[in-house]
N, C-alpha and C positions, 0 to 999 in steps of 0.2 A: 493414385490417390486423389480422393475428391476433396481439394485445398480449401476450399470456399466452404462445402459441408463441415470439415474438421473446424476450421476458424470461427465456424457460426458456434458450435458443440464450446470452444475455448473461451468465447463471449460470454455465451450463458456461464459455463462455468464459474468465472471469474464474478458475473456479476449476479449470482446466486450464492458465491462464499460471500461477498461485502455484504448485502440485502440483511442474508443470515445476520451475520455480527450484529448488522446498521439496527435489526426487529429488536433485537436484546437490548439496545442502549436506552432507551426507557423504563423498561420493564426490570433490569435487574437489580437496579441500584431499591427498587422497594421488596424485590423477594429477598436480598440480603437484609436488609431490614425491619424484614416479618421473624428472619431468623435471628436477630439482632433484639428482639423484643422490643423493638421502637427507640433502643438506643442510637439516636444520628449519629454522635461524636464516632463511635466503636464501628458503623456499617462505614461512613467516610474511610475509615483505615483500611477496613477488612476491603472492601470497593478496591481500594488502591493495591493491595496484594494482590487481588486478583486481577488487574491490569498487570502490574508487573510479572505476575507467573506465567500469563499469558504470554509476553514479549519474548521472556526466558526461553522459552518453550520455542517458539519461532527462530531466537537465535542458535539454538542445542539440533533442533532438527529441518532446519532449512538443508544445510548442509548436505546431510545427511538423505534426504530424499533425494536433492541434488545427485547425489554421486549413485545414490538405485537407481535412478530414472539413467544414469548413462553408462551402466551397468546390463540393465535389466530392460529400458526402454520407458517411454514418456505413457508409453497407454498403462501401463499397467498401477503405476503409481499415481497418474491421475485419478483412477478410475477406484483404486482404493484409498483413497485420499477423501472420493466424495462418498464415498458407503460410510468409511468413518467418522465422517463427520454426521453425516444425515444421525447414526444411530447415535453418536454424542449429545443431539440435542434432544434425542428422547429419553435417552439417560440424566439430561437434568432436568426435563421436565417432571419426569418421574423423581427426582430426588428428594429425598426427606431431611433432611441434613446439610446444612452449612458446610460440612468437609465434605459430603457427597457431589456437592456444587462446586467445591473446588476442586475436585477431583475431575470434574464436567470439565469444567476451563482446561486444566493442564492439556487434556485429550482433545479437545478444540483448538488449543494452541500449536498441537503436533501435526494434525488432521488439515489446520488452515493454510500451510507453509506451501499447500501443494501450486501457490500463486507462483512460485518460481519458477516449478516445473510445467507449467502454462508458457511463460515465457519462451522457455526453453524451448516448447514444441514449435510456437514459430518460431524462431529462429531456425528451427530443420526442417517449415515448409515455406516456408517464403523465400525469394530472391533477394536477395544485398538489395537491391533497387526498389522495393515493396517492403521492405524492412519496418520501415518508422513509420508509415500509415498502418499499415500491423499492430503496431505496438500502441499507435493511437485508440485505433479502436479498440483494445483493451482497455487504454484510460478510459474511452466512450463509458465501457463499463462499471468502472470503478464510480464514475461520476455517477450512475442511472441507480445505482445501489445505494451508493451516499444518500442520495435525495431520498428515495422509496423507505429504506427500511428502517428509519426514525419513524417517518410517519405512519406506515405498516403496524411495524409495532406501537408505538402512542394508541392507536385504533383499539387493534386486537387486545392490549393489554389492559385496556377499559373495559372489555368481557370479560378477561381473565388472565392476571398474569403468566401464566403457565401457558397460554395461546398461542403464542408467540414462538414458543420453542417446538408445540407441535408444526405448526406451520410452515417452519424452518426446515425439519426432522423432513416430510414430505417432501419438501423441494429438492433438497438436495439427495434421496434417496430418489426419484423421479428422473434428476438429472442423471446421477450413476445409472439404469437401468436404460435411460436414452443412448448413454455415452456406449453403451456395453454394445450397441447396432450401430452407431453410427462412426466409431472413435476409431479410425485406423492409428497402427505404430507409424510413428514418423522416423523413428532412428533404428534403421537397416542393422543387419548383427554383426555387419564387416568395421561398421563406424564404432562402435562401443565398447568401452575402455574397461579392464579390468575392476571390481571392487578393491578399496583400500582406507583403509580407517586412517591412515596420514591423511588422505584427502574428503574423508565424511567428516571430522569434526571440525569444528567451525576454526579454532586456528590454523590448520591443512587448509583449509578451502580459502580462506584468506589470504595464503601464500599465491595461489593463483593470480591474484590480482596485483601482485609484488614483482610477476615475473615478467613484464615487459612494465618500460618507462611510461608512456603513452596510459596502459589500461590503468596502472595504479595513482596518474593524475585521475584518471574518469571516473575510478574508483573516491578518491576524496570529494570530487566533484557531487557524485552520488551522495555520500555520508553527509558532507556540507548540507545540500538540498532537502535529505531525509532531517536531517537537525531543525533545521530553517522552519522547512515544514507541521513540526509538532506542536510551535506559540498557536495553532490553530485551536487544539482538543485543549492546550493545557490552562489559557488562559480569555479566551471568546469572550466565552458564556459571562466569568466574572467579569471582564472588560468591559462587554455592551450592558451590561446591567448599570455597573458604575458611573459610567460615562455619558450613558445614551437612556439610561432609565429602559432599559428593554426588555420586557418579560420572554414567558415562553415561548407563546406564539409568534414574536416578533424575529426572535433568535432562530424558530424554526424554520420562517421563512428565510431567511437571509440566506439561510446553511444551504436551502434548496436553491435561491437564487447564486449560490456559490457553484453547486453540484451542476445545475444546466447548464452555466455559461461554460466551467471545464469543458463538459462530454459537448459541448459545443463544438469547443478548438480544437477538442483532440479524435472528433470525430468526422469535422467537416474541416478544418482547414489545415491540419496535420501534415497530408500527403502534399496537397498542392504547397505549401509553403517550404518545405525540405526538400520537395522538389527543385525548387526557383534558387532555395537559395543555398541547400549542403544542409545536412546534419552537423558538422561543426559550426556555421552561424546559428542557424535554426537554437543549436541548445543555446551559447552563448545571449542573443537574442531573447529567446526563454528565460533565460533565468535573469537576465535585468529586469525585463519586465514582473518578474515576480520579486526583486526588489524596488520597483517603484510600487507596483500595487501596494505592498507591505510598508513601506512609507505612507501611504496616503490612508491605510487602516491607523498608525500610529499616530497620526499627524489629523487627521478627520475631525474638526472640533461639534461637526451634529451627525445625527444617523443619515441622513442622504449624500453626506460628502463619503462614508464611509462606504453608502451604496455604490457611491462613482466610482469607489477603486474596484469593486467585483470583475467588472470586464475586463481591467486592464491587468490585473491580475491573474485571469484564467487565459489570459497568454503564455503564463508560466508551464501551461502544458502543451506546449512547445518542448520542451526541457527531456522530459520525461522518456517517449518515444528515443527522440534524438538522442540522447546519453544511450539508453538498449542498442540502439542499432549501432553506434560506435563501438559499442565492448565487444557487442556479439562478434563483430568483425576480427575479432584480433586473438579470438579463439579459435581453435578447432571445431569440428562437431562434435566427437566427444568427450568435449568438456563445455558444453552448455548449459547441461545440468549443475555441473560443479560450480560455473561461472553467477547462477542466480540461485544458487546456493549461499554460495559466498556476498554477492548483493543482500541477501534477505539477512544474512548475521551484519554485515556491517549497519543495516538499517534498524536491526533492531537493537544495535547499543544504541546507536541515535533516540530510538524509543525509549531508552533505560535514562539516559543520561539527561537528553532532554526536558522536559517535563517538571522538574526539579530545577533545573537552573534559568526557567521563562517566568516559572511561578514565582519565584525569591526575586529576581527582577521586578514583576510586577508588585509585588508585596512592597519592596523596599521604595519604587517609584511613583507610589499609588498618588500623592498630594502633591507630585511636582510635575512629573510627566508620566501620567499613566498608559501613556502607547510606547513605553520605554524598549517593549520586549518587541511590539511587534519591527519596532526601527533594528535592533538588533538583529533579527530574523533576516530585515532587510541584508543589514551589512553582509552577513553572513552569503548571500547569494550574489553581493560583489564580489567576493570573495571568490566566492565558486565559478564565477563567469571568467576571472582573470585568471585561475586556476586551469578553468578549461580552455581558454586564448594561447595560454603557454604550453600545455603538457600535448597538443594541438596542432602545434607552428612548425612548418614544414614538413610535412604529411602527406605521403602517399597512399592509393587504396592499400590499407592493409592487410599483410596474408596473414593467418594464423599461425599463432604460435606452435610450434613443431610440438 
């Protein structure tokens, strides 16, 4: 197998699903809107359903791919994961109707999940020892998308809101038709595990992570970080407006000065740093640092002290890597499918749960301390760090779980 070609094929992939999303985040809040007849109050609500059916969606069928993919094999599911998706977004550009749009979503939400089974394919072409710079350059990706596809989109969606989804539609169908010459199977047919709906729906796949001491600290560790994570989307925007007087363009850039510094760390200093120091400090490490950053976003009394936390923050992806290559380790192969199956449902209660309780923080702390939520966040990733110090502490390389 040609390692390096496939990892390049899981790059684009990954960072052709975020782009995607990232183009729509401008554009859709006023196509729902057009269907809304210019009622804001009623498209805000409707907006918000469709975030949450989306999340839903991610947590019902992460799983669930998860456990085809180590069934059936990673290429095959990647590789229909990007056709469906591609056609989903020409089915909402095409759609005439507010429930035809929502209907786009649910199918986007199913279709996007296939970021697990990404994971999963390295982890069955990589070495334990190449693990978490792997897993880096996937953030690389996450981050290169982040940045792009707001601003893609904002462009495109000033010719035509509907642009955006064609453009989408193309990429990701482009990429499937690449994948289909280039995408070897990475999991052999001796390694993979029978189908079982115990272990597709996301309470089955959960258990997995229950089943050694060790994985299900890394597992809250996770859930912690993905929580922590979300005061980002849920309260930013109203935050630096309030605080900092900051419009569009100021918030756009920031987001992008967010987005580079990550795929920065997680793209150049990744490897060498878990290498020097272990993927148990490396995360532990990570994720302080991404509660001091989030201290200095809460605590920033102007917008350049808020810019000085950016860097120190996108050391937090550190964390990210580090935690995959620990879990991975304490699986089989297959169950790597199942295992970021199971990550993607736990991450997306985080996504359910959160978002609601950073907002009501910030609502409630607005005229006292209005970086109430991002100090929270903070804690929160104390939390995860001493979580992952103990569940951690005296540790051998570990074999997989039988």
């Amino acid at each position: 197998m040609n390692t390096r070609r496939a990892l390049a094929f899981i790059f684009c992939t990954v960072a052709l699903d975020v782009l995607a999303l990232g183009v729509m985040i401008p554009v859709l809040p006023t196509i729902v809107l057009g269907f809304m007849g210019g009622d804001t109050a009623g498209a805000a609500e409707m907006f918000g359903v469709f975030a949450t059916v989306w999340a839903l969606m991610q947590f019902l069928c992460s799983p669930l791919l998860g456990a085809l993919s180590d069934r059936y094999g990673r290429r095959p599911v990647i590789l229909i994961s990007c056709l469906g998706l591609g056609l989903d977004y020409v089915f909402m550009a095409l759609a005439p109707s507010l429930a035809l749009l929502l209907v786009g979503r649910v199918i986007s939400g199913i279709t996007s999940a296939t970021i697990g089974t990404s994971f999963a394919y390295i982890a069955d072409v990589t070495r334990p020892v190449e693990r978490a710079k792997a897993f880096g350059l996937v953030g690389t990706a996450f981050g290169l998308g982040f940045v792009a596809g707001p601003a893609i989109g904002g462009l495109l969606g000033g010719v035509d809101p509907r642009l955006p989804f064609w453009v989408s539609a193309v990429a990701c169908l482009a990429n499937a038709a690449f994948g289909w010459f280039v995408l070897p199977e990475s999991l052999p047919p001796e390694k993979r595990m029978p189908f079982s709906w115990k272990r597709a729906n996301p309470v089955g796949s959960l258990r997995l992570l229950a089943s050694h001491r060790q994985l299900l600290g890394l597992a809250v560790v996770d859930f912690l970080g993905s929580f922590a994570h979300q005061v980002l989307p849920s309260v930013f925007v109203l935050y630096a407006g309030h605080r900092y007087g900051w419009g569009e363009t100021t918030v756009g850039l920031t987001l992008a000065f967010v987005g580079i510094c990550t795929a920065a760390v997680q793209g150049l200093l990744v490897g060498p740093i878990v290498g020097r120091l272990g993927s148990r400090l490396a995360l532990v490490a990570g994720l302080l640092a991404g509660a001091l950053g989030m201290s200095i976003y809460g605590l920033a009394p102007t917008g350049p002290w808020f810019w000085a936390g950016v860097p120190v923050m996108a050391f937090w992806g550190l964390a990210g890597p580090a935690l995959q290559d620990m879990m991975s380790r304490r699986v089989g192969p297959s169950e790597q499918g199942q295992l970021q199956g199971a990550n993607s449902a736990s991450r997306s209660i985080a996504g359910l749960a959160s978002p609601g309780v950073f907002a009501a923080l910030f609502a409630l702390s607005l005229d006292r301390l209005p970086g109430a939520a991002f100090l929270l966040a903070g804690l929160l990733l104390v939390a995860a760090a001493a979580v992952a110090w103990i569940a951690t502490a005296r540790t051998r390389p570990a074999a997989p779980v039988p």
